[in-house]
C-alpha positions in Angstrom: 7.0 38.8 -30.4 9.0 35.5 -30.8 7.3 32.3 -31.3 7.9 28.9 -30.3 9.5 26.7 -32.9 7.0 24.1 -34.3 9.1 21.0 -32.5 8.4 22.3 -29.4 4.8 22.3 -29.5 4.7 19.2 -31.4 7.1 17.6 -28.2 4.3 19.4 -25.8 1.6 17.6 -27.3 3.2 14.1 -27.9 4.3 14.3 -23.7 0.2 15.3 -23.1 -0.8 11.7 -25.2 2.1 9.8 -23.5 0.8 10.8 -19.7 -2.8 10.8 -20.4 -2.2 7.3 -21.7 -3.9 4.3 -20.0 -1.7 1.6 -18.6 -1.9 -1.7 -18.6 1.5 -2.8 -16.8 1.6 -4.8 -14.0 2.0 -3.0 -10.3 5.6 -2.3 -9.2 5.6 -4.4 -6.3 3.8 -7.3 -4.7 0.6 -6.7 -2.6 -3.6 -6.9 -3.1 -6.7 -5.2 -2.9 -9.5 -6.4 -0.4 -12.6 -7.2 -2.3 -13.9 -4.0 -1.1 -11.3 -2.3 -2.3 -11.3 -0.3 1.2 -7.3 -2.0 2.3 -4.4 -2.2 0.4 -1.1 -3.8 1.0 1.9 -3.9 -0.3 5.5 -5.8 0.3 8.3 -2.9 0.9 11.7 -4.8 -0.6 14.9 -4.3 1.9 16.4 -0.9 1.2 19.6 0.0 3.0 19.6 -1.2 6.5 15.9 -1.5 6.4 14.4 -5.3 5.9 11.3 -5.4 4.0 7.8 -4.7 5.1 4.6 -5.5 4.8 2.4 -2.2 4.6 -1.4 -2.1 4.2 -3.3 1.1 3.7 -7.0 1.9 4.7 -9.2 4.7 3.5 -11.6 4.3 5.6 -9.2 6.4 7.8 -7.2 4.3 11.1 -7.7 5.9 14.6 -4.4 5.2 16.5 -3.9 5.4 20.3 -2.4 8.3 21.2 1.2 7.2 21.3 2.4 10.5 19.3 1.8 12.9 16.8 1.6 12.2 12.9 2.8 15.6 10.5 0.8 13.6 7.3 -1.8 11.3 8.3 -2.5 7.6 9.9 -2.5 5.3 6.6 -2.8 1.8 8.1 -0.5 -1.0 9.5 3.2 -2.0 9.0 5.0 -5.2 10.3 8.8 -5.9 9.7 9.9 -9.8 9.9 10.7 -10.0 13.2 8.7 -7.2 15.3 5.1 -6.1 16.1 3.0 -4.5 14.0 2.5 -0.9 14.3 0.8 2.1 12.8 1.8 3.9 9.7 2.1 7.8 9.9 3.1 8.8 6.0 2.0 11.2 3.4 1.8 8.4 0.8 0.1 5.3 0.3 0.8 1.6 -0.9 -2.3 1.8 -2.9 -2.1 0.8 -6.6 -5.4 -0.3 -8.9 -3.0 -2.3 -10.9 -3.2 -4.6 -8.0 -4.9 -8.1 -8.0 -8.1 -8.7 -5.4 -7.0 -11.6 -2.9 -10.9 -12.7 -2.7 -12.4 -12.7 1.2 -10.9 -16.3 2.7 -7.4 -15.8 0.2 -4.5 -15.4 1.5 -1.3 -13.8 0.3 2.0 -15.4 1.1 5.3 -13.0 0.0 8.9 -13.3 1.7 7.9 -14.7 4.9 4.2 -12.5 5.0 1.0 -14.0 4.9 -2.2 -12.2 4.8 -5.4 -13.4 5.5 -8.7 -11.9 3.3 -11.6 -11.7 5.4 -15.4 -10.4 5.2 -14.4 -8.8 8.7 -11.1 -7.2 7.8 -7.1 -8.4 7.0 -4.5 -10.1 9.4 -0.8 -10.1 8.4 1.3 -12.2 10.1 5.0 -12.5 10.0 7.3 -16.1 10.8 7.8 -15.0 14.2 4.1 -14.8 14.9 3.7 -10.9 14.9 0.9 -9.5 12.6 -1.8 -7.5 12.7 -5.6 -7.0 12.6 -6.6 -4.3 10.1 -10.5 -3.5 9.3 -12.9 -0.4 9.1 -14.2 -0.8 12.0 -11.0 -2.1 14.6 -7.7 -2.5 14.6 -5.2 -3.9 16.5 -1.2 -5.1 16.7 0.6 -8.2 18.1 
C-alpha cells in the first residue's frame, strides 16, 4: 500500500480552510437586495454583442404567461436599454448576500437603470421608458 506524501494532505487541508472561509469582499457587480430580501437585481455589463441588463431575481417563484417553455426555471425580470422587459428563464440567479439593501422608497440608478424599492414590489425602468413591475404577488412588463 502506497501512501500519500505529507504535502499533499497538508495542500488538501489548507484548500478545505481557504473555501470554508468567510468573505467579506464586496459583490462582483452592481445591484441590491429588497428589504425583504425576497428580489434581487443585478446590472449585467455589455458582453460581446449583448448591451448590459438589468436582471432581478425572485424566490418567491414568477408565474409567466404561457409564451413558451423554460428547460431551468422562471427567475424574475430582465430589461435591456432600449426594449421591454421580459421574463427570465435561467438555471442561475443574480442573487448575491454581499449585496447592499436599497431600503423600501430607494432607488438604484446604474448605467441608464433605475429601480424603484417599494413595500409593494420593484419597478425598473430603462431611459426609453421600458421597465418592469416585479413583486410576490404580480408582475408585469412595459
Amino acid at each position: 500500500m502506497r501512501r500519500a506524501p505529507r504535502s499533499s494532505a497538508f495542500t488538501l487541508i489548507l484548500g478545505a480552510l481557504v473555501v470554508t472561509s468567510p468573505v467579506h469582499a464586496a459583490a462582483p457587480y452592481p445591484g441590491f437586495y429588497t428589504p425583504s430580501k425576497n428580489i434581487s437585481c443585478a446590472y449585467n455589463p455589455p458582453f460581446g454583442r449583448y448591451s448590459g441588463t438589468i436582471r432581478c431575481d425572485i424566490f418567491s417563484g414568477l408565474v409567466p404567461e404561457p409564451r413558451g417553455a423554460c428547460d431551468v426555471d422562471w427567475t424574475g425580470l430582465s430589461l435591456s436599454p432600449v426594449g421591454r422587459g421580459q421574463p427570465v428563464c435561467a438555471g442561475d440567479t443574480v442573487a448575491d448576500r454581499r449585496l447592499r439593501v436599497l431600503a423600501y422608497g430607494s432607488r438604484w440608478r446604474h448605467r441608464g437603470f433605475t429601480c424603484l424599492s417599494r413595500r409593494v414590489g420593484v419597478t425598473c425602468r430603462n431611459t426609453r421608458g421600458h421597465g418592469f413591475f416585479l413583486s410576490r404577488a404580480a408582475w408585469r412588463v412595459y
